[in-house]
Structures are given as C-alpha cells and as structure tokens.
N, C-alpha and C positions, 0 to 999 in steps of 0.2 A: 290518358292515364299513363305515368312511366315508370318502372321501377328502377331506384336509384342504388345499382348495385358497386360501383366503382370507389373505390377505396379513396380514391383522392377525392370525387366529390363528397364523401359522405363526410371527410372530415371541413371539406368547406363547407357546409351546408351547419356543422357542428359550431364551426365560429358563427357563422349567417343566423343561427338560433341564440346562440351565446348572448349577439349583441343586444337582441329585443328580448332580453330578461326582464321582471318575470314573467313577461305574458305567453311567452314559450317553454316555459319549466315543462310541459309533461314532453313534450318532443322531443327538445333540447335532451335531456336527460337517459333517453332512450336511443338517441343517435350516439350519443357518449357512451353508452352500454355498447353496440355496435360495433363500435369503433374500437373495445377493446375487453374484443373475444365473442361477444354476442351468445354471452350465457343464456340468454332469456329466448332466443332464437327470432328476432324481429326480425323484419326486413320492410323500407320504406317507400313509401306509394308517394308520387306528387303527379301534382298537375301537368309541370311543364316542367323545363330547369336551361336556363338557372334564377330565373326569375319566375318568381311561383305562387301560388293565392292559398292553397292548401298543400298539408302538409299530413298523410296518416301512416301511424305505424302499427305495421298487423305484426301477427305470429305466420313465419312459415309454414306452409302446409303441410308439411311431416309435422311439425310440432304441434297443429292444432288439428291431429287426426282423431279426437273425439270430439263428435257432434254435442254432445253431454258437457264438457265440462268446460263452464264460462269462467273458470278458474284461469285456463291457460289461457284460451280465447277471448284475447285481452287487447283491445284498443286505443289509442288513446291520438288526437286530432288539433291540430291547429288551423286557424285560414283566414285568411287578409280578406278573401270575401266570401260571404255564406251561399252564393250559387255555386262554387269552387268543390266547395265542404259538399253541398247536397249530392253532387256529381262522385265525387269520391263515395258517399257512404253509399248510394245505391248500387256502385259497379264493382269496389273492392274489397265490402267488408259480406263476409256468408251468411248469410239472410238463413239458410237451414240448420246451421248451427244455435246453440246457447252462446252467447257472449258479451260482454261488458266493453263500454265506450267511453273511454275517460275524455275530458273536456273543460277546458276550461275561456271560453267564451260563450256567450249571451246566443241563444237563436240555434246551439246545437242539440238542446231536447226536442224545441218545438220541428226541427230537421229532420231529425231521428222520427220522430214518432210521424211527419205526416208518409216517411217511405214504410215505415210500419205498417198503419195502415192501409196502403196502397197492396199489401204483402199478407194482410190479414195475420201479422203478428201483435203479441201483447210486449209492452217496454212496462217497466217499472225504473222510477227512478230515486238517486239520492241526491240528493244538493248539499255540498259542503262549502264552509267559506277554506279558501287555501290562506296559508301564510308562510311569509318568506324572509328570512333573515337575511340581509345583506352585506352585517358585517360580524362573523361569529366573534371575535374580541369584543364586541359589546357585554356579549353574555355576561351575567356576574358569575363569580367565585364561585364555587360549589364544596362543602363537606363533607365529606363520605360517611354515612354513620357507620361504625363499628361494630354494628349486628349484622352487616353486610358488605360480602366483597366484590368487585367490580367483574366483570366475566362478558366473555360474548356468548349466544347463544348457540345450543348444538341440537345437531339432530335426534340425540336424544332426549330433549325436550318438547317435540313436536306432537306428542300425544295431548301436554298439559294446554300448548297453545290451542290446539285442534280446541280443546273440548271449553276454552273461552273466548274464539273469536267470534265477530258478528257473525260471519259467513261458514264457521267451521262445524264440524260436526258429524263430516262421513269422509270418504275415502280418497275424493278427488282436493277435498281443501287441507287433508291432509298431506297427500302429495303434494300440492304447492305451497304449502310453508315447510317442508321440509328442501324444496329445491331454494328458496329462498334463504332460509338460512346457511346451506350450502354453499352457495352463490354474490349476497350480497350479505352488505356490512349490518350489525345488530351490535345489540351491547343489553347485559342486563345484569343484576344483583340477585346474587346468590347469600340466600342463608347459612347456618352454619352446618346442617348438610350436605348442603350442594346443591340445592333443590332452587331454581329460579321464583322469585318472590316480585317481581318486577321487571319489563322486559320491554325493549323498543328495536323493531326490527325495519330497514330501508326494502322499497318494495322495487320492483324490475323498472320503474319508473323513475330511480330515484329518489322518493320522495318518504319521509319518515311515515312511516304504515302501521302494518298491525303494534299497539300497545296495549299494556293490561296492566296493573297490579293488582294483586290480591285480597281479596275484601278487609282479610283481617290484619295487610298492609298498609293503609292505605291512611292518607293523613302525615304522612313521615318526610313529604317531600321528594319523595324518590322517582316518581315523573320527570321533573325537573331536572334531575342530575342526568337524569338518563338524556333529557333534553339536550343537554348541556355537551355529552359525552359525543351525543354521537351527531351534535351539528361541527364537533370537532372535526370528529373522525372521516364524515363527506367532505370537509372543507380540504381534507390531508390528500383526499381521493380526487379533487377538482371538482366535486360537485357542487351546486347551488346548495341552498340549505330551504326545503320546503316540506311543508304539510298538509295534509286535508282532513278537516274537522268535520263533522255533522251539523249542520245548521242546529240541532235539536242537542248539542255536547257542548251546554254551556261552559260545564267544569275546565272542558281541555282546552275551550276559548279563553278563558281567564289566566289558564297556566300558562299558554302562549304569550300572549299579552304582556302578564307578568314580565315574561324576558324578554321583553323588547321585540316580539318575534311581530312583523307587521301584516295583519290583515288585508289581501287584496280586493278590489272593488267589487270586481266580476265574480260572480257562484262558480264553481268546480260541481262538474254534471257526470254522475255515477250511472249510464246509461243501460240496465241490466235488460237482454233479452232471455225469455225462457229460465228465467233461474230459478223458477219450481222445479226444472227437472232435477237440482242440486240439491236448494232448499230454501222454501219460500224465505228471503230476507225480512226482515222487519227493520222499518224505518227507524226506530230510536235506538241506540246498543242498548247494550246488556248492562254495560257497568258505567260511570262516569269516566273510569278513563281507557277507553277503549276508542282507535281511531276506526275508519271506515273500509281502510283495506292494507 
C-alpha cells in the first residue's frame, strides 16, 4: 500500500484518471479536488505507482476524527483488478469507524461486504445508475421563469437542505452540507423572497449531488435548468459532468435522459457502514427529485 503524497505525481496520476473517463469519474474528480487546495481533505492510497490496479481515496485522519460521522468518512475506489480493490479496502479504509464507500465498478459490494463479514460488521447499500455528459454544449436552451432568480446556495440555507435531504436530519449531515456549500460549486432558484425553491449542489467528489425542489414547486421545470446551469458551471471548473441517481428515482432518470445526459453500464455502489449511528437511511428518497448524496 503507498501513499501518493507528492504534488507532481498526484497531478499525473490526475491526467492517468482523466484519460479513462468515465469509468474513473469518482477518483479522477477527487484527485482534482487535491490538486487544488484539497478542501475536502483526501489523501490517496494505491497499490503501487506508477503503474497501479487500485486506486482509494480516504479522508485524512484529523479530518475523519469522528468514529460517528459517515458524513465525512467518505470513500470512494477504483481498480483495474478486484484482488487489488479487496487488499486496499481491508488495510486502508477503518473498519471501527461509520463510513460510506463510493464505487463505481461491478464486484465492490460483493468485496466490501465478504471483509465485513470477516469483521462482524453490517453494510447497507444503495445502487445508483451514474450518468455522464460528455459534451455540455449539447444541452438545450434553457428559460429562466420570472417567478425565479438564479443564485448559488449559502450557508444560510443549510437548515432548509438539512431538513429535506435523504441523509439529513441531525447535526453531523448538517455540518456536511454546510461545508459543501462552502466549498464547492451549487446553483439554485430563489423566490421572490429570497428563499431557495430549488437547489442542485456538486459533492466533494465532484459529482452533481444533494438536489430538491419543493413539493409545491415542482412541475415547472426547474430541475432541468439547474441541470443545465450547473453542468456549465463544472465544465468552467474543468470538471467532467456527472451524476448518481437511485436505481429506485425513476423521475431524475428521465430528466437526465431528457438532456442528453448518458446512462453508464456499470451501477454506482453507495456502500454505508454503521449509518444507524447517524440515521438509519431508507432506500427510496423522499421526494422524486432528490439525488443520493
């Protein structure tokens, strides 16, 4: 196991992810984080280097100094071969802790769960299809309706998010979307208050994450713009343009769709350990358009 601290490999390693898009999106996206500023506070695990079979990115250990909260201690794993991956997750990720395994190849639930077992731990999982835009000028045109004006989100919005994400609803998932908004790019529509009515926020990965509109929003299209806004706004940032849906979110599959946004082959694996100590998740959301994290 090595850890890849050196500034000039992490940015080759950044192109060496780039080139095998998308099947490197959660990686790639998170070495790119890294690489400039490392808000989220990763740091990268491989096999070997510079030729390498797995590839995981943990949270530093200051950063993921509560056992409790599978919010921060947040994973996420690529690997050319699954003995590679199985070696990795038993040696580098904390088995005593709470925390989530993001994933997006075939064989790293069934992985995860037989060291689980081995550990006398419980996993729960989500399965999401990913989708990934490869050319945001595809997009169509978008309208702005005139009941609402374009805005990014702020932190003092983080109470309304808290109390309608999948995962939200006490103190630790409130801390983490309020470091996210902080930190990474969002975009959302404001009523004639001020008051967010719709909202799509990018998560430490990357990847278009927590969204919502509001029940008695909803119908207006306003998903879509947001869609729209903010595959811009990563494209501005260098980023890929990707998302992860719930196998079980038909609605946010068809809005995808809709814009051209393309469905990849392989399921995206939500790998939560111990997230009763947060709050027990439930597999389906809350609302139709609500993403997974």
């Amino acid at each position: 196991m090595l850890l890849l601290s050196c500034s000039s490999k992490l940015r080759l390693l950044e192109g060496t992810l780039r080139r095998s898009l998308p099947e490197t999106l959660l990686v790639h996206s998170a070495v790119m984080n890294i690489n400039r500023g490392n808000l989220a506070g990763h740091e990268v695990l491989m096999d070997s280097w510079p030729e390498f079979k797995a590839v995981l990115i943990r949270p530093h250990r200051e950063v993921a100094s509560d056992d409790s909260d599978f919010y921060t201690n947040t994973y996420a794993v690529h690997y050319r071969e699954l003995g590679a991956c199985r070696t990795l997750l038993g040696s580098a990720v904390n088995w005593d802790q709470a925390f989530r395994i993001h994933g997006l190849r075939d064989g790293l639930y069934e992985a995860s769960r037989d060291i689980a077992r081995s550990k006398g731990a419980k996993l729960d999982v989500l399965r999401c299809f990913t989708y990934f835009l490869s050319d945001p000028s595809s997009l169509p045109e978008i309208q702005l309706d005139p009941a609402v004006r374009l805005s990014s989100l702020d932190v003092s919005h983080v109470d309304l998010l808290n109390e309608t994400w999948l995962f939200g609803g006490n103190e630790r998932s409130r801390k983490n979307l309020a470091s996210l908004i902080r930190h990474f790019p969002s975009a959302c529509l404001l009523d004639a208050t001020g008051c967010p009515v719709s909202w799509l926020a990018a998560d430490a990965f990357g990847a278009l994450g927590t969204a919502y509109t509001l029940p008695q929003h909803r119908g207006r299209g306003y998903s879509t713009v947001l869609t729209n806004v903010m595959a811009k706004r990563l494209q501005s940032l260098g980023y890929p343009i990707y998302g992860n849906v719930l196998v079980e979110n038909i609605h946010m599959q068809k809005l995808m769709e809709r814009q051209g946004i393309q469905r990849q082959p392989s399921l995206c694996y939500f790998i939560l350990h111990n997230a009763v100590l947060n709050r027990a998740p439930t597999l389906t959301p809350r609302a139709a358009g609500e993403s997974p994290a």
